[in-house]
C-alpha positions in Angstrom: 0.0 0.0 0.0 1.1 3.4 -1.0 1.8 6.2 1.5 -0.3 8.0 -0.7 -3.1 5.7 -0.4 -2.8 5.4 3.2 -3.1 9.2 3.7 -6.5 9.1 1.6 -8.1 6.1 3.6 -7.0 7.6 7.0 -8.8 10.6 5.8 -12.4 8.7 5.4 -14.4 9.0 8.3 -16.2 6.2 9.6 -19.8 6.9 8.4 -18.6 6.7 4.9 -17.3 3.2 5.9 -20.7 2.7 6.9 -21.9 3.6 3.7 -19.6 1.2 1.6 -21.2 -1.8 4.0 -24.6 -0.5 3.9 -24.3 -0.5 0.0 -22.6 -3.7 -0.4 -25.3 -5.4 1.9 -28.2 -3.9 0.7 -27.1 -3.7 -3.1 -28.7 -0.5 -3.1 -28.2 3.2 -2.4 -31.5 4.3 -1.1 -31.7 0.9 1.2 -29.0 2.1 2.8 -29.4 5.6 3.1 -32.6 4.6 5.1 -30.9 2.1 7.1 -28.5 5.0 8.0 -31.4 7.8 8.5 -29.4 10.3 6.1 -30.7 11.8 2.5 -29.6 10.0 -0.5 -27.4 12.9 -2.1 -25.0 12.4 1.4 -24.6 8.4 0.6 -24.1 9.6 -3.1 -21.3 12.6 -1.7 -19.8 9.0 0.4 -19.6 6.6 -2.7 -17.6 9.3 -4.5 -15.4 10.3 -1.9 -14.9 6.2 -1.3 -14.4 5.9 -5.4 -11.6 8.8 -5.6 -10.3 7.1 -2.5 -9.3 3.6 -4.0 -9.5 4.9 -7.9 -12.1 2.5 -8.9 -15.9 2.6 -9.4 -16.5 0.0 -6.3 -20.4 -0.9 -7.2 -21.3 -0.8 -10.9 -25.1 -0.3 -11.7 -27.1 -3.7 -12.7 -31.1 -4.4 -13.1 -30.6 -6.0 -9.7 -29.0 -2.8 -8.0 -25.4 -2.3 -7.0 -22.7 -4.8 -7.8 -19.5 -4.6 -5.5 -16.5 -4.7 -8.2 -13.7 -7.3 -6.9 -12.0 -4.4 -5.3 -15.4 -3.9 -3.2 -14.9 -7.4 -2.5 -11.9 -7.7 -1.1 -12.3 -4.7 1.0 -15.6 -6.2 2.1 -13.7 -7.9 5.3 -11.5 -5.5 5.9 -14.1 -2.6 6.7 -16.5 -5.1 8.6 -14.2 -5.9 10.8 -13.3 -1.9 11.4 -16.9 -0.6 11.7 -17.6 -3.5 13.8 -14.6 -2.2 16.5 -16.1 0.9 16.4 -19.6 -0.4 17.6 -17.9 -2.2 20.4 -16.0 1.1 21.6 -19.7 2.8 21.8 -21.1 0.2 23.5 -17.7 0.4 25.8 -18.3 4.1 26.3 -21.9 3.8 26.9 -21.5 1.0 29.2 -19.0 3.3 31.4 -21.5 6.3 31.4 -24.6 4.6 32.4 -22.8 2.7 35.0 -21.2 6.3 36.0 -24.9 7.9 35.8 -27.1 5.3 37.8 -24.1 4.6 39.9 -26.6 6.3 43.4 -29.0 3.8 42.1 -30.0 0.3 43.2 -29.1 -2.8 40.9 -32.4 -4.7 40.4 -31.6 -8.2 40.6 -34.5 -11.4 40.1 -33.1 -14.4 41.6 -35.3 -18.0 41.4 -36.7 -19.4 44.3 -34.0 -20.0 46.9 -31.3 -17.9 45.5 -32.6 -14.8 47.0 -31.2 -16.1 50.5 -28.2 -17.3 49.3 -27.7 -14.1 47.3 -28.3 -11.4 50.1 -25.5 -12.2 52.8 -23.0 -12.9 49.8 -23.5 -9.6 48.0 -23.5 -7.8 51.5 -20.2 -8.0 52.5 -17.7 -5.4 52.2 -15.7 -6.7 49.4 -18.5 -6.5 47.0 -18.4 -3.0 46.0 -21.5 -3.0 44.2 -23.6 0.1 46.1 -26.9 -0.9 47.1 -29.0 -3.9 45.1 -32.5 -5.0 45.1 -33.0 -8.4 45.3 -36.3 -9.5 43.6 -37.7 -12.6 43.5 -38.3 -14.4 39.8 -41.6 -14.3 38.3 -43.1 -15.1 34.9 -42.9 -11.6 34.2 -39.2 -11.0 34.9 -37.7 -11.7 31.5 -40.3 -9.2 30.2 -39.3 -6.5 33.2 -35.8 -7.0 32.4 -36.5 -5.9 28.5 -38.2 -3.1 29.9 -35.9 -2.0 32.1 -37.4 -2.7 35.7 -35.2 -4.8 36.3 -31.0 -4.7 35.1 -30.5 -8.9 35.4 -31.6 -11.8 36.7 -30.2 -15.5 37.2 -32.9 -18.5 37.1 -33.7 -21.9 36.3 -35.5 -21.5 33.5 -34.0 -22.1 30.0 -37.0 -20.6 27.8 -34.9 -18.0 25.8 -36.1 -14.8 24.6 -34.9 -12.9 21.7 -34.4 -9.8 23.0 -32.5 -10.7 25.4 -28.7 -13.2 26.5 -29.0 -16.5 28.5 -25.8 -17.5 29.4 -25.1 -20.6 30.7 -23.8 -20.6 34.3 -23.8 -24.3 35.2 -25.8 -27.2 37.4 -25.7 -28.1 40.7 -23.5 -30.3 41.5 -23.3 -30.8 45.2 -26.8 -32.4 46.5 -27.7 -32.9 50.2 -29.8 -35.4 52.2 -32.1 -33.7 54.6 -33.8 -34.8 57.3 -35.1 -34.0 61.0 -32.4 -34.6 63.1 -33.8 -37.7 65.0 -34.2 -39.2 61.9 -33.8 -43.1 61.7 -31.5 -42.5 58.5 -28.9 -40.8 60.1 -28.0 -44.3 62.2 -26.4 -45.4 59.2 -22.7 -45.5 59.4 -21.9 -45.8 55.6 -22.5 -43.3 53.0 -26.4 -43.3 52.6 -27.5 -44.7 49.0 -30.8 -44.0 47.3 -31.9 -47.2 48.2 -32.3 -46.7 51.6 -33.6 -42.7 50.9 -36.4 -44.7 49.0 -37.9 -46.6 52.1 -38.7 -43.2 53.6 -41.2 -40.7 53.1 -40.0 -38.3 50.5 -40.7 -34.7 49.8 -39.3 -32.1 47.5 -40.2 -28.7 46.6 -41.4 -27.9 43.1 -39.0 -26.2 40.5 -40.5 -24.8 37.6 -39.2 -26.7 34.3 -37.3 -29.5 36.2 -39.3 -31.6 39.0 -42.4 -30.1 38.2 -43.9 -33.5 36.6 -41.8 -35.8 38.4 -39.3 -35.5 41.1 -35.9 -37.5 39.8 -35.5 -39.9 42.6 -39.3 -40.8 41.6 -38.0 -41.5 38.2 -34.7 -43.4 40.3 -37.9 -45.5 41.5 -39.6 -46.5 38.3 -36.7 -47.1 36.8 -35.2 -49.6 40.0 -38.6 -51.0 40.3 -39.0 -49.3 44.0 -42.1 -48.1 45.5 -41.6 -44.9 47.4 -43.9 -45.3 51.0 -45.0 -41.8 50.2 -44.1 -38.9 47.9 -45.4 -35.0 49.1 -44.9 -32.2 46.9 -44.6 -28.4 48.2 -44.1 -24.9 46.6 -43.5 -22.9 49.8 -39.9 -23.1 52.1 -42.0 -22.9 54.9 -44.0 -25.7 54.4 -41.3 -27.8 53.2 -39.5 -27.4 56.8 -42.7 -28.1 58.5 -43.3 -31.2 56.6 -39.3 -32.7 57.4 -39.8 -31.9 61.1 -43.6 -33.2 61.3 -43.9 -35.9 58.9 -40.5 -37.8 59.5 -39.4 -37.1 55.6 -36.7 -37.3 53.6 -35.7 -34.1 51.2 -32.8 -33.3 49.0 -31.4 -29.5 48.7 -28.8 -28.5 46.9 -25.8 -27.1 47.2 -26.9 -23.3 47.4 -29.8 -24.5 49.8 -27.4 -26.1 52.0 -26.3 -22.8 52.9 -29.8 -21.8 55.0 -31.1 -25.3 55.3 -28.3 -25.6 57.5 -29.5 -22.7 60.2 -33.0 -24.9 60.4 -33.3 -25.9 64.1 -33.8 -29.3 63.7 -32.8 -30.4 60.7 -29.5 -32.3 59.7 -28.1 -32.7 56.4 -25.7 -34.6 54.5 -23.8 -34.5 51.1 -25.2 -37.0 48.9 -22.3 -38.9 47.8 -20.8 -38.8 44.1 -21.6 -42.5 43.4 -25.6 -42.0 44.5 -25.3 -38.3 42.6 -24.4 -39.6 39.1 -27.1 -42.4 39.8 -29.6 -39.4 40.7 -28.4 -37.9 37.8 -28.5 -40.6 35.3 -32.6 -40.6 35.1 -33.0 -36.8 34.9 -30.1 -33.9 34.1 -29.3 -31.5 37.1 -31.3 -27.8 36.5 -29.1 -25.5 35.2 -28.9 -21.9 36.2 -28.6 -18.9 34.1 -27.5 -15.6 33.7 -30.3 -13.3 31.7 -29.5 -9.9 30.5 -30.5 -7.1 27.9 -28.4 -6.5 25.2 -24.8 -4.7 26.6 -25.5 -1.8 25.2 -28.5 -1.1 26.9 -27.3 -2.5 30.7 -26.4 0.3 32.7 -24.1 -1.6 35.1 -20.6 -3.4 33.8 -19.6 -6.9 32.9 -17.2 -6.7 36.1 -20.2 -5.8 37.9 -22.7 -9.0 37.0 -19.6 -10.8 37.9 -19.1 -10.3 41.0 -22.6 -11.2 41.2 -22.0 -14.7 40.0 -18.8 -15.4 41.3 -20.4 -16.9 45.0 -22.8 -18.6 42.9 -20.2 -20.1 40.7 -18.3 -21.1 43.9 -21.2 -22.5 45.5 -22.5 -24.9 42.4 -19.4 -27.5 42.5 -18.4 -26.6 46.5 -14.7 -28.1 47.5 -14.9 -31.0 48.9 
């Protein structure tokens, strides 16, 4: 490349740029003088100034619109890959200011049924330096409210994925606990507890929307062994679900970001499921998955650093050391 040359391209601004892709996508001048919201005499001043530029005509006229010239095609990559740098320094810039403007302001955060617990003495502490955040808890409506703007992100269960908006993937649970009142007959076992003997118990377990809300897996586990479970109870509430353990000499599972408050329940004891029985568990029906839903990052008003820190006790807590 000629000095020469290089002097003229460094002298293009970016919205003619813009106008070589808009043209060379839309094979047509007015197409993508509406896609840019200008007048069609400014993409006309562009394609000349981008014509004297590289010395050739860049788009010949056809019945079909504008054809890109082998030049224009070869350039093609080239200026995607620049215009598409600059889009991620405005949404860099934009992500800074909003986060700079709504820094006095809460976060809103929706976190699915038994998060918000685990959530609230994590993000209190004072390494977090996140300002003040409002913990909500998930509803139907929160993917919706997050579009809108009620709400900056949330973290659930559920997989459904909505256009508008990322899911990203943040993992399973991998640590599962036994629970049980403390004077259970199940704790008088002095080996690691298999799903065998969990099955000759009462069981109980406490609805998740889009993973036990058919079946339970250690029913499944059942069917599948040929065992009959003396009883299975199904709740929606925490409340009740400590109730029944303490009243009804049950048997429950929580997971590893249960554990955390299950464990301040007067009477209850818990203990980790072993990794053998888990993969068994596991075999019949896939752990739930959690994840991370947010709007677009041009539109969040908080930073990527931010939603981390977030997620990183989470993270911790879904495959705890052992």
């Amino acid at each position: 490349m000629s000095n020469v040359l290089l002097k003229q391209i460094c002298e293009l601004d970016v919205f003619t740029l813009l106008v070589f892709k808009s043209i060379f996508d839309t094979g047509h001048a007015n197409s993508a003088a509406k896609a840019l919201d200008v007048s069609a005499p400014k993409i006309s001043r562009c394609l000349n100034a981008l014509r004297l530029t590289f010395n050739d005509e860049l788009f010949y006229r056809r019945q079909q619109g504008l054809k890109p010239t082998p030049l224009a095609e070869s350039l093609y990559v080239a200026i995607c890959q620049f215009t598409e740098s600059v889009y991620h320094l405005e949404q860099s810039a934009t992500q800074i200011q909003n986060a700079a403007i709504n820094a006095d302001l809460p976060l809103h955060i929706a976190a699915c049924n038994g998060l918000l617990s685990f959530l609230a003495p994590q993000l209190s502490t004072p390494d977090v330096a996140l300002g003040q955040i409002r913990l909500h808890k998930w509803q139907e409506n929160s993917a919706e409210l997050i579009h809108a703007g009620a709400l900056d992100f949330g973290i659930t269960l559920e997989s459904a994925e909505n256009k508008e908006l990322s899911y990203t993937k943040l993992g399973s649970v991998n640590g599962v606990y036994i629970v049980a009142a403390k004077q259970h007959p199940l704790w008088q076992i002095e080996t690691d507890i298999t799903l065998e003997q969990i099955c000759r118990h009462p069981f109980l377990y406490q609805e998740v929307k889009g993973f036990n809300s058919k079946i339970d897996p250690l029913e499944l586990f059942c069917q599948r062994q040929g065992l009959l479970l003396p009883a299975v109870d199904k709740v929606i509430d925490r409340e009740e679900w400590y109730a029944h353990l303490l009243t009804m000499k049950s048997v429950a599972f929580c997971s590893s970001i249960d554990m955390h408050t299950v464990k301040h329940m007067p009477g209850l004891h818990l203990e980790r499921l072993s990794d053998i029985e888990l993969n068994r568990l596991h075999d019949t029906m896939m752990a739930p998955q959690y994840y991370l839903i947010e709007k677009p990052a041009i539109h969040r008003r908080y930073s990527q650093s931010q939603s981390a820190l977030v997620v990183r006790s989470l993270l911790a807590a879904l495959d705890p050391a052992r």
